[in-house]
TORVEXBA-406818 format. One record per residue (C-alpha): residue in three letters; x, y, z. Coordinates in pm, 1 decimal. Example, Ala and Ser with C-alpha at 12.3 -4.5 7.8 and 13.67 -1.06 7.14 Angstrom:
r->ALA; px->1230.0; py->-450.0; pz->780.0 $
r->SER; px->1367.0; py->-106.0; pz->714.0 $
END
This chain:
r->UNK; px->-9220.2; py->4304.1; pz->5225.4 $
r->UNK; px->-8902.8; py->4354.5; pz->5404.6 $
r->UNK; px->-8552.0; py->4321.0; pz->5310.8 $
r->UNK; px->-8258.6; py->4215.2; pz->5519.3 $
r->UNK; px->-7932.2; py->4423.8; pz->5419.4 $
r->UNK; px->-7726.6; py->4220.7; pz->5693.5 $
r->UNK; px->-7525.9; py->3903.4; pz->5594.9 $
r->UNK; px->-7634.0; py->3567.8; pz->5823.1 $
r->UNK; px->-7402.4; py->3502.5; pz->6092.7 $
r->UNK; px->-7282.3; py->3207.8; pz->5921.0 $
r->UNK; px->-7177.7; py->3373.0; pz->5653.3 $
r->UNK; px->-6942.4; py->3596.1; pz->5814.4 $
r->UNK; px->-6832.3; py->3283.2; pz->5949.5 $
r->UNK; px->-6731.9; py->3171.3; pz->5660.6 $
r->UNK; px->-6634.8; py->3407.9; pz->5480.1 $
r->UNK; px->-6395.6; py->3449.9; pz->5760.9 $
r->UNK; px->-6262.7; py->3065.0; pz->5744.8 $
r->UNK; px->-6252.2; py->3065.9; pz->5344.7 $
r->UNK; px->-5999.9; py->3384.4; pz->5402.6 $
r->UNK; px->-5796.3; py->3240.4; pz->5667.4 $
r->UNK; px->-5743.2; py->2896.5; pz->5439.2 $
r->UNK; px->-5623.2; py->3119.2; pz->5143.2 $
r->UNK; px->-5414.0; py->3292.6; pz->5374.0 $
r->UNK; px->-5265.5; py->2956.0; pz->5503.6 $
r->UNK; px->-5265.1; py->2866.5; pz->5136.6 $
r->UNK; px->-5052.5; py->3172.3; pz->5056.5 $
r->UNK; px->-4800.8; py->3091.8; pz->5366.3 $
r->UNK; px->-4741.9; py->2716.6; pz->5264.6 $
r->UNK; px->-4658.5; py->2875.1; pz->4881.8 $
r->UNK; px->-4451.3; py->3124.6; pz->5027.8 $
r->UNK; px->-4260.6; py->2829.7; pz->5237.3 $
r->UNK; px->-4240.7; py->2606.7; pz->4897.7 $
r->UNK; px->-4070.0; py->2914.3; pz->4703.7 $
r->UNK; px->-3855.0; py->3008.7; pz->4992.8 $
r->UNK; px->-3705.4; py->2624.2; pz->4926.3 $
r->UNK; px->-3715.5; py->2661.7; pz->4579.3 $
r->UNK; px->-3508.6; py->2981.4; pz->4557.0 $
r->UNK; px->-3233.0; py->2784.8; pz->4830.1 $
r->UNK; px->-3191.9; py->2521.4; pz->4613.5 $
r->UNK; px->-2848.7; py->2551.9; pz->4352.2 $
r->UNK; px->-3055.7; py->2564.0; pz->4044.4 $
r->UNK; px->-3171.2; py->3001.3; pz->4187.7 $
r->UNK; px->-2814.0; py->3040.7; pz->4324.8 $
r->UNK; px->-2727.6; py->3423.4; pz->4184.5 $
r->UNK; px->-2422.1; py->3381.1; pz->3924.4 $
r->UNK; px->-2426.3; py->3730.6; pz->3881.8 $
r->UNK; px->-2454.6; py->4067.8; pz->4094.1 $
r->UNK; px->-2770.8; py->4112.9; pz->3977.0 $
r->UNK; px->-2901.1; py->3795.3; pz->4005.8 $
r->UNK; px->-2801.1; py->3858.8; pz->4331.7 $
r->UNK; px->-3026.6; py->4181.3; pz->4419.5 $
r->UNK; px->-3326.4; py->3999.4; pz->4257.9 $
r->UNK; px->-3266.2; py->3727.5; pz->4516.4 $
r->UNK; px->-3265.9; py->3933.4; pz->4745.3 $
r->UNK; px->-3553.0; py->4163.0; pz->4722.0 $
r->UNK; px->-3736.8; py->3836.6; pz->4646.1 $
r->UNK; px->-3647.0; py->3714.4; pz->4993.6 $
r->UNK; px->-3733.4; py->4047.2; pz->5135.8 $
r->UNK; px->-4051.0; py->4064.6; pz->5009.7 $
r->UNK; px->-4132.5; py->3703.3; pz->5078.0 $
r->UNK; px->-4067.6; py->3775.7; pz->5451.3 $
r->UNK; px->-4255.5; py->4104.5; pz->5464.6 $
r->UNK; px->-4563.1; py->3889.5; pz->5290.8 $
r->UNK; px->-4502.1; py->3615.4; pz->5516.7 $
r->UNK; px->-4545.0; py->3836.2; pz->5875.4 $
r->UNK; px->-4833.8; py->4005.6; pz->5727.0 $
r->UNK; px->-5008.1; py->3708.7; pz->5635.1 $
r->UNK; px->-4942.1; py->3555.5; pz->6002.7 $
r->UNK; px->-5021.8; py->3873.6; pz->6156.9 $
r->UNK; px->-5386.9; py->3834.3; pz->5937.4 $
r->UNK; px->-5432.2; py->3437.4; pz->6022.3 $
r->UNK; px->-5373.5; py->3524.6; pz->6390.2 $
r->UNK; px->-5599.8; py->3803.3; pz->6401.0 $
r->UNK; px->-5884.2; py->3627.9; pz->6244.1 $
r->UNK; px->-5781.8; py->3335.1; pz->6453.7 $
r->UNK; px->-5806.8; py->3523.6; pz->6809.7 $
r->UNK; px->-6127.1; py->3671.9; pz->6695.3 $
r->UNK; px->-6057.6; py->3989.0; pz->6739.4 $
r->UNK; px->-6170.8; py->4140.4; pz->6424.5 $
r->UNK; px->-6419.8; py->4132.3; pz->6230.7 $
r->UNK; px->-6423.9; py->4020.9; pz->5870.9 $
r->UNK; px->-6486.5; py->4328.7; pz->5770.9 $
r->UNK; px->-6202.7; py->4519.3; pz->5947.6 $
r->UNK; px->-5958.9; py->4295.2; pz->5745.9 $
r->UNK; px->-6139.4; py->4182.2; pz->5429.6 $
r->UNK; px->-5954.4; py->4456.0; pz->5241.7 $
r->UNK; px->-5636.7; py->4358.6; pz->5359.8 $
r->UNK; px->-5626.4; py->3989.0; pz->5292.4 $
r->UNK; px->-5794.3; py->4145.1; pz->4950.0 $
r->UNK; px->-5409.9; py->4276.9; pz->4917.3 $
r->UNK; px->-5250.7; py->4039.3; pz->5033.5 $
r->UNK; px->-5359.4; py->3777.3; pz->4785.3 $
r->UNK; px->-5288.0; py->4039.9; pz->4482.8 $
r->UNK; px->-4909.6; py->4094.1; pz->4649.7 $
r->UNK; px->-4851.0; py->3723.6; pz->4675.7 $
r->UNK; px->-4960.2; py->3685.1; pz->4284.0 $
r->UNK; px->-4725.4; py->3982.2; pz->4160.8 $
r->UNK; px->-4433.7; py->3823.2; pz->4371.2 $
r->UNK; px->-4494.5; py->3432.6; pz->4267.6 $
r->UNK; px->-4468.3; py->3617.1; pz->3902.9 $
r->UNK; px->-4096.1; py->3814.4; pz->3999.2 $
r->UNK; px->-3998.0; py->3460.0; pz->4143.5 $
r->UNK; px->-4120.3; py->3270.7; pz->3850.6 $
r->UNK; px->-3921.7; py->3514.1; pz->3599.2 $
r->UNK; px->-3619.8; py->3507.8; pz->3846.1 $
r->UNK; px->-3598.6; py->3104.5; pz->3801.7 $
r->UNK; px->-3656.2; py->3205.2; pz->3415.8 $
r->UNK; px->-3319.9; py->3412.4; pz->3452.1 $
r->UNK; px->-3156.2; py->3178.3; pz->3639.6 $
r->UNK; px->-3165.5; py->2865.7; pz->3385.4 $
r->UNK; px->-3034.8; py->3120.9; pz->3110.4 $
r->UNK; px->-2714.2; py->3137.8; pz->3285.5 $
END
């Protein structure tokens, strides 16, 4: 009896598309907490309010080209899953620990 140690074509396929819709997931939830930090309820009252802000921004924008940089890549083909699988691994754990800073920063934020 044989064995087959490579994945279907479609499956690569997909695996590809499921990635690139949690990437797109990730940029639509990076635009809704880019909105949600301009509104007045985030505004910094204090200096270091302030810094927090703005590291969260910076990272939000780093996050942001990487995950475009990702979708378009996929997108264009001119990858394979494989050659990116790792990264978009990273990029959903980076989007979690930053959702988290943001989350505590509106915490902050109401307690002043």
């Amino acid at each position: 009896m044989n064995t087959v140690n490579k994945a279907a074509p479609g499956t690569r396929e997909t695996e590809k598309n499921i990635l690139v819709l949690r990437l797109v997931r990730i940029q639509q939830d990076l635009q809704q907490l880019s909105s949600q930090l301009d509104s007045y309820r985030c505004e910094p009252r204090t200096y270091g309010l302030y810094e927090s802000i703005e590291s969260l921004r910076s990272g939000m924008d780093r996050l942001s080209r990487s995950n475009l940089e990702i979708i378009n890549t996929f997108r264009a083909q001119k990858k394979t899953v494989s050659d990116y699988f790792e990264r978009a691994k990273e990029q959903f754990l980076e989007f979690d620990k930053l959702k988290s800073r943001i989350e505590a920063y509106q915490t902050k934020c109401i307690g002043y």
